[in-house]
GUKE-766027 format. One record per residue (C-alpha): residue number from 1; residue in three letters; x, y, z. Coordinates in steps of 0.1 Angstrom, whole numbers. Last residue first. Layout:
% GUKE-766027
SITE  NUM  ALA  X  Y  Z
...
This chain:
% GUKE-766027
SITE  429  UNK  -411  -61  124
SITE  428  UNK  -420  -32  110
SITE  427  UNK  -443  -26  84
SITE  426  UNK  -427  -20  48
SITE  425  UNK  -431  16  38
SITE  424  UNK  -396  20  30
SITE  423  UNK  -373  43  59
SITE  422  UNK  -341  66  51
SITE  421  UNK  -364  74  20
SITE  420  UNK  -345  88  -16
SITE  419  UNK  -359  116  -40
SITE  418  UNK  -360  118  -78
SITE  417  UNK  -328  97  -86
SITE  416  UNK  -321  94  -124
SITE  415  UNK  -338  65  -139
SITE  414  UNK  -321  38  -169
SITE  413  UNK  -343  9  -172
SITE  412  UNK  -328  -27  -180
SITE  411  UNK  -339  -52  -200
SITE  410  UNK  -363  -85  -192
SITE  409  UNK  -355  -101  -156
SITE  408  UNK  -349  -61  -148
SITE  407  UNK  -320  -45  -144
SITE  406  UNK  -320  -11  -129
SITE  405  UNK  -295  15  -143
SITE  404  UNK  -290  46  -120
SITE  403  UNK  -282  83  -123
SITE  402  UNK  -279  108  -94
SITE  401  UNK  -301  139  -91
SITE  400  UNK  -310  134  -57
SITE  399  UNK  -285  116  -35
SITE  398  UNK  -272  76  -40
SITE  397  UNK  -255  56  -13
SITE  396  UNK  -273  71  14
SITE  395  UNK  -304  47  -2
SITE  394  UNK  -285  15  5
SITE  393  UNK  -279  -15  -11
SITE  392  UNK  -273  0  -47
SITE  391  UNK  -246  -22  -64
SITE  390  UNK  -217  -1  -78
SITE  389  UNK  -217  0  -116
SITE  388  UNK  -199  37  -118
SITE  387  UNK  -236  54  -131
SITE  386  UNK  -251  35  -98
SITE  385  UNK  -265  1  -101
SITE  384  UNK  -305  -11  -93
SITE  383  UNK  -309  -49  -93
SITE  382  UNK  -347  -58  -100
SITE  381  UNK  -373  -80  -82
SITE  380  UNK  -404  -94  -99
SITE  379  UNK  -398  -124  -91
SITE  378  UNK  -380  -136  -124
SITE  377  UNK  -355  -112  -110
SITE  376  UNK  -346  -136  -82
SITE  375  UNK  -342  -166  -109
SITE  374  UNK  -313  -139  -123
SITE  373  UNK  -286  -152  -94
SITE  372  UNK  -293  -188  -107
SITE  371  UNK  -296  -214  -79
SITE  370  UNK  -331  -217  -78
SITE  369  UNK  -326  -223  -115
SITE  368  UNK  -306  -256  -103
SITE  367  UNK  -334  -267  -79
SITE  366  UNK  -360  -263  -99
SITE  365  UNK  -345  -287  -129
SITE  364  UNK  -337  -312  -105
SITE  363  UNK  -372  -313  -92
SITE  362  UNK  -386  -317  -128
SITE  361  UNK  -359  -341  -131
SITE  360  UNK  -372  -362  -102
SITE  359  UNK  -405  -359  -115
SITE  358  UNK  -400  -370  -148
SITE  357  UNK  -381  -398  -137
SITE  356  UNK  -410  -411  -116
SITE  355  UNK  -438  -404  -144
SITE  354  UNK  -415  -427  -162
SITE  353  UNK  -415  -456  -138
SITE  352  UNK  -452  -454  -132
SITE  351  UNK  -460  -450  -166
SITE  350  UNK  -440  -479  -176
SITE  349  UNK  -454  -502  -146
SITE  348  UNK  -484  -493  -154
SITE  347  UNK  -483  -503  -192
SITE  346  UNK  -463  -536  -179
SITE  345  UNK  -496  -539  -160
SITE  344  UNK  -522  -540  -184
SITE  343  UNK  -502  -560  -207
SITE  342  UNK  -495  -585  -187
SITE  341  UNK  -535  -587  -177
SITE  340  UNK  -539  -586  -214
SITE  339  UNK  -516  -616  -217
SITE  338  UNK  -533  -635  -191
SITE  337  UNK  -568  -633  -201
SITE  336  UNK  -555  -641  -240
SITE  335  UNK  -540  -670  -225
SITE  334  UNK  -571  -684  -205
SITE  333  UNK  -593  -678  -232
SITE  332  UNK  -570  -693  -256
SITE  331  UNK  -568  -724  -227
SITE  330  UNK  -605  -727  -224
SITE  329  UNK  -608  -728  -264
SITE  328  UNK  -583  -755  -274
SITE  327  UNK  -591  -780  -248
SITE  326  UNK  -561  -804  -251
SITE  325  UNK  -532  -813  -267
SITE  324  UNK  -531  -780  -298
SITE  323  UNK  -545  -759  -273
SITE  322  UNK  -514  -769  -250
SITE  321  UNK  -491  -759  -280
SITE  320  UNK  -510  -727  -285
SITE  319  UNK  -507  -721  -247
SITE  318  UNK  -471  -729  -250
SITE  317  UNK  -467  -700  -281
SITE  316  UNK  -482  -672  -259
SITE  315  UNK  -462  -680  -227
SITE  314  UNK  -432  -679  -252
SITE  313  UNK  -450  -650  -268
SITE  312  UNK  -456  -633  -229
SITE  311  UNK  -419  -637  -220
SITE  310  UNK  -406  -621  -256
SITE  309  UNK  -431  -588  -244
SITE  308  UNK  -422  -587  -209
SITE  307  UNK  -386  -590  -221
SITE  306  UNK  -389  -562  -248
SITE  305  UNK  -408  -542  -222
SITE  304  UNK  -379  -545  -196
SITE  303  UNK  -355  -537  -224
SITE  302  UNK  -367  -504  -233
SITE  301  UNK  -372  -498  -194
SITE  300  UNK  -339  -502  -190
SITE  299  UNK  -327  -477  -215
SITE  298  UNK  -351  -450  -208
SITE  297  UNK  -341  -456  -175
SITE  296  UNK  -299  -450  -184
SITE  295  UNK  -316  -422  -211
SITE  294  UNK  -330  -404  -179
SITE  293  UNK  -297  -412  -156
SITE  292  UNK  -274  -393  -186
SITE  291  UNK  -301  -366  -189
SITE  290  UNK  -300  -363  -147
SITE  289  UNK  -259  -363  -147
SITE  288  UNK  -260  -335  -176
SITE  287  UNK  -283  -318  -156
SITE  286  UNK  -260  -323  -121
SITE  285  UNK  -227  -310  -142
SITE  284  UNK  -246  -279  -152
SITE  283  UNK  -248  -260  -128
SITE  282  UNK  -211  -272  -115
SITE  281  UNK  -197  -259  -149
SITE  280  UNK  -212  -223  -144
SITE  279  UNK  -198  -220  -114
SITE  278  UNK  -173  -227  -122
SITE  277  UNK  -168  -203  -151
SITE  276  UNK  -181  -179  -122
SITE  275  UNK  -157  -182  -104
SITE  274  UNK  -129  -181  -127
SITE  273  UNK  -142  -141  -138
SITE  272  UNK  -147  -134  -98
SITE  271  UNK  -108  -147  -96
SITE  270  UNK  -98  -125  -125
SITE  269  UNK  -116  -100  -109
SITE  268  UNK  -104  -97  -73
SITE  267  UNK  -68  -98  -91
SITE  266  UNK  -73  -71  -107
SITE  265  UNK  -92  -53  -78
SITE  264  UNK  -55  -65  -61
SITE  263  UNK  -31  -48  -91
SITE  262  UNK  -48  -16  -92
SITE  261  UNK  -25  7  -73
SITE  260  UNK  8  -15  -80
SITE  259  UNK  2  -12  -115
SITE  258  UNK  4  25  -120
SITE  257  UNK  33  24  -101
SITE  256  UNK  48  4  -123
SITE  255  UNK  38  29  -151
SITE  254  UNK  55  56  -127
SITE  253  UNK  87  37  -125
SITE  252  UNK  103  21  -95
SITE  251  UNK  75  19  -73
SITE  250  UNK  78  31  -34
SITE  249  UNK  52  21  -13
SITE  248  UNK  36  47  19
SITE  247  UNK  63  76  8
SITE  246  UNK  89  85  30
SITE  245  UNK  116  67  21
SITE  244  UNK  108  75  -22
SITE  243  UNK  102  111  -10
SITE  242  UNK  138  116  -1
SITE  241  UNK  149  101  -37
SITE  240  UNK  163  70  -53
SITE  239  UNK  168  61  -89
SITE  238  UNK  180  28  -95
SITE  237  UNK  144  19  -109
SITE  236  UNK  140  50  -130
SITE  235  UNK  131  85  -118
SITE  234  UNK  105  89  -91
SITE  233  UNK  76  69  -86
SITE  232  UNK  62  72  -50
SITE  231  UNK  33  56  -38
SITE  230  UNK  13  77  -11
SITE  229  UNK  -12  67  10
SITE  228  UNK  -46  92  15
SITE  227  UNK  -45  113  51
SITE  226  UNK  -11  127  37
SITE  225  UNK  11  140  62
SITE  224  UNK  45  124  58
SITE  223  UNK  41  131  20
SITE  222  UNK  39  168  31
SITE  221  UNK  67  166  52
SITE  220  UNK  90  150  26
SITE  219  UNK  79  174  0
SITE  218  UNK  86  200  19
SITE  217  UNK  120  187  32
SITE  216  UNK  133  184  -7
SITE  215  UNK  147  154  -21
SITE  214  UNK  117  151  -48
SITE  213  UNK  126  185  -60
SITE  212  UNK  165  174  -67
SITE  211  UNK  152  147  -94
SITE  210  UNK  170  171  -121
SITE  209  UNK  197  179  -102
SITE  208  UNK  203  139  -92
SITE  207  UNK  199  132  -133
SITE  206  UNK  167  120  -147
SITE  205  UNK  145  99  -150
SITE  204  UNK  105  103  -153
SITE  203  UNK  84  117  -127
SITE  202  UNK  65  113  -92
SITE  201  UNK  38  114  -70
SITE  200  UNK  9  89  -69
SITE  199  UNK  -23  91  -43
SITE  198  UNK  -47  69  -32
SITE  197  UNK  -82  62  -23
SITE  196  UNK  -88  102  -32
SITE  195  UNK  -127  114  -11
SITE  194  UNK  -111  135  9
SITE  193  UNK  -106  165  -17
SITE  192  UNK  -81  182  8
SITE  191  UNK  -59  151  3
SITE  190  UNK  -56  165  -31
SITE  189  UNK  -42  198  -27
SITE  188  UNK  -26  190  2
SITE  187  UNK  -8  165  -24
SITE  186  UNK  -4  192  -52
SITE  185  UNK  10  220  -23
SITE  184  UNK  37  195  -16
SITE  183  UNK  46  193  -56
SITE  182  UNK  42  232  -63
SITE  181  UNK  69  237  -31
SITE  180  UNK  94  213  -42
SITE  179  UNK  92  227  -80
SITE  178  UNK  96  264  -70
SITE  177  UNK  134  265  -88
SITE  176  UNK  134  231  -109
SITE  175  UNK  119  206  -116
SITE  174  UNK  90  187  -111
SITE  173  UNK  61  215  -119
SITE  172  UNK  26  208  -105
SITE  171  UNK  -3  197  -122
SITE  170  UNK  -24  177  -97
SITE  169  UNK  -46  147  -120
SITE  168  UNK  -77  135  -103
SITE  167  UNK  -82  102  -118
SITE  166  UNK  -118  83  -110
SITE  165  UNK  -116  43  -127
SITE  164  UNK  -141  38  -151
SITE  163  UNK  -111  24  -174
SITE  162  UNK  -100  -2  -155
SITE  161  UNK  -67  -27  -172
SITE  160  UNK  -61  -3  -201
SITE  159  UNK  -69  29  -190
SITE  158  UNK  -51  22  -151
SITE  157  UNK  -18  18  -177
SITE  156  UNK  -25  43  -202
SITE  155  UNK  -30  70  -178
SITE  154  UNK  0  63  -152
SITE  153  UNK  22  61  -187
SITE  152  UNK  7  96  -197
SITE  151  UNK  10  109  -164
SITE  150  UNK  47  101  -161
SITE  149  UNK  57  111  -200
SITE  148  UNK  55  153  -187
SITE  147  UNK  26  174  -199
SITE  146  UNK  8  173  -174
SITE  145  UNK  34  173  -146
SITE  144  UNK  28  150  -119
SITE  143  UNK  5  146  -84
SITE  142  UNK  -14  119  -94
SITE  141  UNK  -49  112  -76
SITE  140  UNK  -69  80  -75
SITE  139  UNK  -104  77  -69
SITE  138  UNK  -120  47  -64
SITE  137  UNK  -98  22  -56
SITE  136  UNK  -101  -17  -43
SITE  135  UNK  -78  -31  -26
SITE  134  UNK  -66  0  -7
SITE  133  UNK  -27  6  -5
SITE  132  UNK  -11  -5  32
SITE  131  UNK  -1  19  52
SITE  130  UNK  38  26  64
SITE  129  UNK  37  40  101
SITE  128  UNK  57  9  107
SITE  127  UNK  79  6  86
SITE  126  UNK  96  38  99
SITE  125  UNK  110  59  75
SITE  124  UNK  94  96  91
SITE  123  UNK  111  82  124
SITE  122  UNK  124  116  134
SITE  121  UNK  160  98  131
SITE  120  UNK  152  88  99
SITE  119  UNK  144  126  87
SITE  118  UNK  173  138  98
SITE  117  UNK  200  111  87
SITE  116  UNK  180  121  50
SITE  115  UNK  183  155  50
SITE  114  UNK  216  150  56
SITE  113  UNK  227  125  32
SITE  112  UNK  206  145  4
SITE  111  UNK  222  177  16
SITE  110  UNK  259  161  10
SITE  109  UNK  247  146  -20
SITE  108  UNK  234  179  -31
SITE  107  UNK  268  195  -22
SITE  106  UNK  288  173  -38
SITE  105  UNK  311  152  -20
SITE  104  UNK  354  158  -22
SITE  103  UNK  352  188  -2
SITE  102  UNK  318  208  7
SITE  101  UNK  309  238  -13
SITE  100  UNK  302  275  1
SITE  99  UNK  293  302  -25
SITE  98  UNK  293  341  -17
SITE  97  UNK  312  341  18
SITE  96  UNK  321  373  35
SITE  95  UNK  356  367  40
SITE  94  UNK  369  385  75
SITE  93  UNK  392  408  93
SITE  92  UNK  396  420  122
SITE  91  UNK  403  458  142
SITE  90  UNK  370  452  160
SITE  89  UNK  354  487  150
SITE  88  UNK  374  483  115
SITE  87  UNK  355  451  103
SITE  86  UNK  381  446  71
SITE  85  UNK  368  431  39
SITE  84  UNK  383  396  23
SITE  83  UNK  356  385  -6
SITE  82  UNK  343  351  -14
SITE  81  UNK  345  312  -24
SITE  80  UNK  345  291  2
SITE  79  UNK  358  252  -4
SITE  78  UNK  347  232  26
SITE  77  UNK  358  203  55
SITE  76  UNK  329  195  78
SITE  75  UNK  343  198  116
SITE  74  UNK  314  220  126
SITE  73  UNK  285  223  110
SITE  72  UNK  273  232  74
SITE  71  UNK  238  222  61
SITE  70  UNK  235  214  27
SITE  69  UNK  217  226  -3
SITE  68  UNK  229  265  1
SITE  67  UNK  208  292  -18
SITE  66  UNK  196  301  14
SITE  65  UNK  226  311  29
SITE  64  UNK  237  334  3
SITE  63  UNK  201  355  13
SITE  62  UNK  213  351  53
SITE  61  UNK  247  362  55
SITE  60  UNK  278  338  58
SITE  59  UNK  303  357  79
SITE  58  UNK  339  341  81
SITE  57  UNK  371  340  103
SITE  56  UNK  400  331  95
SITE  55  UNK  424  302  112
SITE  54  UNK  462  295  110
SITE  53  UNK  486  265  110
SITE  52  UNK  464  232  112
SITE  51  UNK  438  244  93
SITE  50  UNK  411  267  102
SITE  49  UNK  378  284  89
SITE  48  UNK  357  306  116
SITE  47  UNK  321  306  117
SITE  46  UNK  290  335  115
SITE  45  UNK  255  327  101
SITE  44  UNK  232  350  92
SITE  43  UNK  197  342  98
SITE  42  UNK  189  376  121
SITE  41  UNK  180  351  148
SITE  40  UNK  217  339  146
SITE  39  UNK  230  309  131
SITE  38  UNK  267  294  147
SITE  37  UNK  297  270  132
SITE  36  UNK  322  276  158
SITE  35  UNK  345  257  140
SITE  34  UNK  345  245  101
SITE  33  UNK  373  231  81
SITE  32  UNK  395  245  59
SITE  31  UNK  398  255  18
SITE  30  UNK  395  291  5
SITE  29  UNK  386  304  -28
SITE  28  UNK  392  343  -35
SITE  27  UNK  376  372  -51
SITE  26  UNK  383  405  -43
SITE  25  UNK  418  402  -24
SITE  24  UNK  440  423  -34
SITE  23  UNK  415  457  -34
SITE  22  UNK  403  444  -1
SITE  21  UNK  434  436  19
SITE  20  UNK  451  469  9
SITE  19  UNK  419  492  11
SITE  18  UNK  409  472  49
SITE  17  UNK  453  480  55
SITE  16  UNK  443  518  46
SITE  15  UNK  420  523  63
SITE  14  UNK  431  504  94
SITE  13  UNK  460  530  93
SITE  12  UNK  436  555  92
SITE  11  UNK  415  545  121
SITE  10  UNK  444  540  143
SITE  9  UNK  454  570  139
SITE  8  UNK  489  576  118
SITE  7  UNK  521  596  130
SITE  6  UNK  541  604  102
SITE  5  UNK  578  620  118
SITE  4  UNK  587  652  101
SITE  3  UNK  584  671  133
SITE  2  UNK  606  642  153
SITE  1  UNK  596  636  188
């Protein structure tokens, strides 16, 4: 062996190839498909990169991994953007990876895709775990920003058509870093309540970043496990997000939403509303019907006394011709006999018949204010209401302290609970 030959270790000459490969390649993209695509407990995630001459292999640690919307696998073609560094106990090199994108589809519609293949296959779209919305809500909670258009459209809609409706707004953030988290924690927020009919989550518009929070597993998950249905109004009417599958009823705009949640005790009252103009029009078809039969007999019995009355002048007028042929006073005694007899008894007869009508329309009369829901609080009975105009039947539905309105035959009296009996004094039966 030479004396001036260089000899080099093997840990110098991988030196100075990991100072070669490092200092020329800093910062590099790289395009391939995924293979032995594996996470370890330690949340890195180690894979190699190949195309169909040569392979490399890559280290994706655990904080750059989290910053990634989709899920890589195996086979999925990417663009990694990173450095080349040297592992000198193996003698290998690698790229650790700083930002990982998929080709030709964007990374949130890669993750959106995914998250949503997922999902369906756990059955979290199913129609038939879908609930139906109450008919009639109480309390209604909105899980929005409150300061966003959303809430005010959700507002001015239930304003408008019920008013004394209960909102319980959840001010979380929609977009955003923290967003996804703020929204899920807004709906166990509210279903933690357990009094909420029904809940609303959503926004306005807005592009596929902006709507991102609404694709996010949390949110999925804790839409999925709301005890109170869910209507989801995200974005406009071709907008579509995770939470829009998962949620109860989807609505394509928050006032629509809005809508959908009242529309049936809208309906209830707009049929109450022709009810009762029915109602109202069979009352008083019958009186109208008695007044018409009334003037009908009034009629007739007009012309039965104008009759009676012609038929005892003709009488009257042949017993003054018969006077005039033959005993003058026996027959004017006979007539005048006759004609107050006739008299007597068509002043019966019209007694009789209109002491008859009268007392048919008296009856007439009863029976249609028997009919009238306020003939009960002529009684002496009243109809007590709480402060949100629900009917008191029972006396768990108030507790001491509460406000109530009875309505009397004559006003109303406003009382606040003082104490309330499981059990009346009225004897048992």
């Amino acid at each position: 062996m030479s004396a001036d030959r260089a000899v080099l270790t093997v840990s110098e000459l991988t030196a100075r190839i990991r100072e070669a490969l490092e200092d020329r390649f800093p910062a590099v993209w790289v395009e391939g498909e995924i293979s032995n695509y594996r996470v370890y407990g330690s949340g890195h995630a180690y894979f190699t990169l190949k195309d169909a001459d040569a392979q490399l292999r890559v280290v994706l640690f655990r904080n750059r991994a989290r910053r990634i919307k989709f899920e890589p696998g195996d086979g999925l073609h990417v663009m990694a953007f990173g450095s080349i560094e040297v592992y000198p106990q193996r003698g290998e090199y690698q790229m650790v990876i700083e930002l990982l994108e998929p080709k030709g589809l964007g990374a949130l519609q890669l993750a959106f895709d995914q998250l949503k293949a997922r999902l369906q296959a756990e059955g979290l779209f199913d129609q038939a775990r879908k609930r139906e919305l109450p008919r009639f809500p109480r309390k209604i909670g909105v899980v929005t920003s409150p300061s966003g258009a959303a809430i005010r459209d959700v507002l001015r809609v239930i304003g408008r058509r019920f008013g004394e409706l209960h909102i319980v707004i959840a001010p979380a953030r929609v977009q955003g870093d923290g967003a996804a988290e703020e929204i899920a924690q807004g709906l166990r927020d509210l279903n933690a309540l357990g009094d909420v009919d029904v809940i609303i989550v959503g926004r306005g518009g807005g592009s596929l970043e902006d709507l991102w929070a609404f694709n996010e597993e949390v949110v999925a998950r804790a839409i999925a496990g709301s005890k109170a249905p869910v209507v989801s109004a995200v974005g406009h009417e071709v907008d579509f997000t995770i939470a829009d599958f998962v949620a109860d009823l989807r609505a394509p705009t928050p006032s629509a939403a809005a809508e959908l949640v009242v529309r049936e005790k809208q309906a209830v009252v707009d049929t109450l509303a022709e009810l009762t103009e029915r109602l109202e029009r069979a009352a008083a078809r019958p009186l109208r019907d008695l007044e018409r039969r009334v003037d009908e007999l009034s009629l007739r019995l007009r012309r039965g006394v104008r009759a009676s009355v012609e038929r005892a002048r003709h009488r009257q007028r042949l017993a003054d011709r018969g006077l005039a042929a033959a005993s003058p006073l026996a027959r004017l005694s006979r007539g005048r006999n006759l004609l107050e007899r006739l008299d007597a008894r068509l002043r019966d007869e019209i007694r009789h018949r209109f002491a008859g009508s009268q007392h048919r329309l008296g009856a007439a009369v009863g029976r249609l204010d028997s009919l009238s829901p306020l003939a009960v609080l002529g009684r002496g009975y009243s109809l007590t209401r709480t402060a949100t105009g629900e009917i008191v039947r029972n006396a768990r539905q108030v507790k001491v302290g509460d406000d109530v309105r009875v309505l009397l035959d004559a006003g109303s009296l406003d009382a606040r609970v003082a104490a309330t009996r499981e059990r009346d004094d009225r004897p048992q039966v």
